[in-house]
N, C-alpha and C positions, 0 to 999 in steps of 0.2 A: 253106297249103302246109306240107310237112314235108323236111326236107334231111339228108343226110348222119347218115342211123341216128335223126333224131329227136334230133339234136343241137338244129338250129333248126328253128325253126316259128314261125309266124303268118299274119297277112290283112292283106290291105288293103281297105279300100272306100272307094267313090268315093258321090258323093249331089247333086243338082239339085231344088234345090226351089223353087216359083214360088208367092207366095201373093197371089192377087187381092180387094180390096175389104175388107183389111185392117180390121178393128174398132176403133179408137181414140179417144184424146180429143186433139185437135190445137187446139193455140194460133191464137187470133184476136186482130186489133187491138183495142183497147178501142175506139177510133174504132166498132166494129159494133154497142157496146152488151151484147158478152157478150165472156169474155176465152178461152173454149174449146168446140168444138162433137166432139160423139162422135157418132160415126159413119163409115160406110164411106168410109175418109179415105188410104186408099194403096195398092199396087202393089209388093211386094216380092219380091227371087229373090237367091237364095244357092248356094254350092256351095261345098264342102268333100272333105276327104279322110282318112283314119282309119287308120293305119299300127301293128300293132299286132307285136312281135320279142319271140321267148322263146328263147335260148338254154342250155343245158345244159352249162358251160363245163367244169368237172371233175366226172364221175363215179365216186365209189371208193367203198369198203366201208364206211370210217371219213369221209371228208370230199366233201362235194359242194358248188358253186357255182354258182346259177343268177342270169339277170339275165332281165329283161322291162321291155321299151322300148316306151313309148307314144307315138306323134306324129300331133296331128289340127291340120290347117287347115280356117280356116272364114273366107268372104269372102261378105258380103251386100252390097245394094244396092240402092236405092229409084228404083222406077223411074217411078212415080205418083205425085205429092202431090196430094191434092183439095180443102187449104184455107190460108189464107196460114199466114205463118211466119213468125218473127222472124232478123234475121240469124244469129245463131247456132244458129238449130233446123235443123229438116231439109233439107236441097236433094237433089234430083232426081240421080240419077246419083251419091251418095257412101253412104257405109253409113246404116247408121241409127245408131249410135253412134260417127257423125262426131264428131272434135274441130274445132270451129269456132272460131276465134280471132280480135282485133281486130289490123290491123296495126299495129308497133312504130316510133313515129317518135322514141323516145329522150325525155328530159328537157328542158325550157325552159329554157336556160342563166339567166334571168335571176329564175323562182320556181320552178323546180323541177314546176311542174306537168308530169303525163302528156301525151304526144301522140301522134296518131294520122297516120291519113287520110283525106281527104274528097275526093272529085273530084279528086284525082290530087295534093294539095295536102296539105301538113303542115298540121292541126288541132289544134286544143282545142278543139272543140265537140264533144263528149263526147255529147250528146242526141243532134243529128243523126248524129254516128257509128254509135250504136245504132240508129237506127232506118234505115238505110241500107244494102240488100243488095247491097253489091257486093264477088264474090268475083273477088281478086286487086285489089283496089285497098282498102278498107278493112279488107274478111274474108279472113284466111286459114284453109284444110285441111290442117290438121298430120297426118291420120290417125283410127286407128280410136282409141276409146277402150277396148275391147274388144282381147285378145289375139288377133291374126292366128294364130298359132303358138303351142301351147301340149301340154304331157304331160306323162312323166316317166320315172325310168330309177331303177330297182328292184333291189338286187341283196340275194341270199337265200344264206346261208353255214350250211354245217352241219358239227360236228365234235364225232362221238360224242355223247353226251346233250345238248349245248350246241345252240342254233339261234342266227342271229344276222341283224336283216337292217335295211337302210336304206333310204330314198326321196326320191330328190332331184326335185323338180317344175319347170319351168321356162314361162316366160310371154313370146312374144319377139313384135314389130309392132305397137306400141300403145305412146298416149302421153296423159300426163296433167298439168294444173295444177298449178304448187307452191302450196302456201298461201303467203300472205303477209300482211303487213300491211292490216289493213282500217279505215280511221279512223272510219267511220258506227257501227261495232260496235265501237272501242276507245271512242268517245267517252259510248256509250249502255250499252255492257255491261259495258266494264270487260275486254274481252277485246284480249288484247294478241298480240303474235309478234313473234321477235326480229329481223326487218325493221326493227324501227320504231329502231333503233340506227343502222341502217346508210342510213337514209331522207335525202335530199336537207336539206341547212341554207346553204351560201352557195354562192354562181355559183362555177364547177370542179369541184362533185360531181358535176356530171351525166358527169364522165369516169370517174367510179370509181364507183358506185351506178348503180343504176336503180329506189331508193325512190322513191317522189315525197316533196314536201314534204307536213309536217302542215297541211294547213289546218284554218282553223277558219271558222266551223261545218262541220263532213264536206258533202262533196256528192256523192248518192248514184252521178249519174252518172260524176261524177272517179272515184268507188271501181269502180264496177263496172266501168267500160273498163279501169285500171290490172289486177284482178283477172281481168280474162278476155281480157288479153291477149300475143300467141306471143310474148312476151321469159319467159313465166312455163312456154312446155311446155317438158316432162321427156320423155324414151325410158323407158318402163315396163318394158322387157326384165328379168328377173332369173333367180336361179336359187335355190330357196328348199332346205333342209333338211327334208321334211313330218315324217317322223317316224322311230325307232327302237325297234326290239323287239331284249331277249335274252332267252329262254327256257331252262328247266332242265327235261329231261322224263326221271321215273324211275317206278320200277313201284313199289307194294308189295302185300305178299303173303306168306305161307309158301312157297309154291310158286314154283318157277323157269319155270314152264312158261309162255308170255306170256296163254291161255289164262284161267289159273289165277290172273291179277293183275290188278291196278286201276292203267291206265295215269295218271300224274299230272303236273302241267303246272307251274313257277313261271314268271313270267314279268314285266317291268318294261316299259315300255312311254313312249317321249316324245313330244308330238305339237308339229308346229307351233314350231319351233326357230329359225326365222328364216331372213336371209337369208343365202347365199353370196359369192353376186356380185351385183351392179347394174347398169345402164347409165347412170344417171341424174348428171351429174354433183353436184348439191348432197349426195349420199349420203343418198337421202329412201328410205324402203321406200313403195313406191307402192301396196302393199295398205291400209296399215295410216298414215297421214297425220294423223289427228289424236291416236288412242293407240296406243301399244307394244301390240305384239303378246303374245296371252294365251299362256302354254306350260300345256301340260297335261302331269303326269305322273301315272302308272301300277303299282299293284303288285297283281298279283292268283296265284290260285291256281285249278289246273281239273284236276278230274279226272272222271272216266265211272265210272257205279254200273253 
């Protein structure tokens, strides 16, 4: 569509897609004697929507101001599974890049160990919790892990030979793990995280922490339920900086005529400058969780022969 002199413009599209007998490799119990089977293993359908805004904000001789706004939703959903699954892999009826989480029964006032639940009951049996699918009593669905909502919003500034322009990206319905403390890998590799400060030491922490204690020897199962469970999801929402260009564009030539000249470009150029905003409350960028984010910058030159 075009509005008002070609001021604004854009599309929308709309898209339903249904994909049958899915190709995969899907987790098996080891109880089967193999621990993955490939093959036509699901039943997936999706739909989404692609909103695409260009406005023409000031038009003049010497200065102009445009912006282009992107906004796409995308919502899938499994609707077939054809081989088992471990509690936190796929279930039937949620995305396929479900956040599946263990439920949070707090700290052991008296070691500190993680707890869960089991049959409607506060646990520490950490094995059977794992291997136990029940959603809304052990397993919770925090959401997609994948951005529901996601685009970006572009504005392009020009004044006389100067160009100038920005791009802010934004990622919003989706949620993810914080890292934490991991004791089977601080004990064996020597890899630590500043959890392990704030980790459970005498009966009354369990009111202010939700480290567990260090045990020793690690037990992988203690680690793994602590590590993948909803006391640790974040809201992924944010709003990132992508990048910045300014450009110098000027002629040379003897001649004035534009014909007659060799148009010429400088230009600097920053990408990937982090984030804005978060939603997340630890202040964690949920792109980028184990290293800072790389910035690239830019100086180049262009012209046409």
């Amino acid at each position: 569509f075009v509005l008002f002199g070609n001021r604004l413009s854009g599309s929308l599209e709309y898209y339903y897609k249904k994909g049958r007998d899915i190709i995969g490799s899907s987790p098996l119990p080891p109880s089967t004697g193999i621990t993955t089977f490939r093959g036509n293993s699901a039943d997936i359908s999706g739909n989404g929507m692609d909103l695409s805004l260009n406005s023409r904000n000031i038009v003049r001789a010497n200065f102009s101001w445009q912006t282009n706004f992107l906004l796409s939703r995308t919502i899938d959903k499994i609707d077939d599974y054809k081989a088992n699954t471990s509690p936190l892999g796929f279930h039937v009826g949620y995305p396929y890049n479900g956040l599946f989480t263990f439920r949070w029964a707090g700290l052991d006032p008296e070691n500190g160990d993680p707890r869960g639940y089991l049959n409607g009951a506060v646990s520490s049996d950490w094995g059977s919790i794992a291997n136990t699918d029940s959603l809304g009593d052990n397993i919770v669905y925090n959401g997609s892990r994948t951005p529901v909502y996601f685009g970006s919003l572009r504005n392009s500034l020009s004044f006389g030979n100067w160009s100038f322009s920005f791009n802010l990206i934004y990622k919003l319905g989706h949620y993810f793990l914080a890292p934490t403390v991991n004791y089977g890998s601080l004990y064996s590799l020597s890899s630590s995280h500043i959890d392990y400060n704030r980790r459970w030491k005498q009966p009354g922490d369990e009111a202010i922490t939700i480290i567990p204690s260090a045990a020793y020897p690690a037990n992988f199962a203690r680690d793994n339920f602590f590590t993948n469970a909803d006391v640790l999801v974040q809201n992924g929402a944010q709003l990132r900086l992508q990048d910045i260009q300014v450009t110098y564009d000027f002629r040379i030539g003897k001649s004035t005529h534009p014909l007659n000249t060799r148009l010429c470009s400088i230009y600097l150029y920053a990408n990937n400058l982090g984030l804005v905003w978060k939603a997340n409350r630890q202040g964690l960028d949920p792109e980028y969780l184990d290293l800072a984010p790389q910035r690239y910058f830019s100086l180049g030159f262009k012209t046409s022969f």
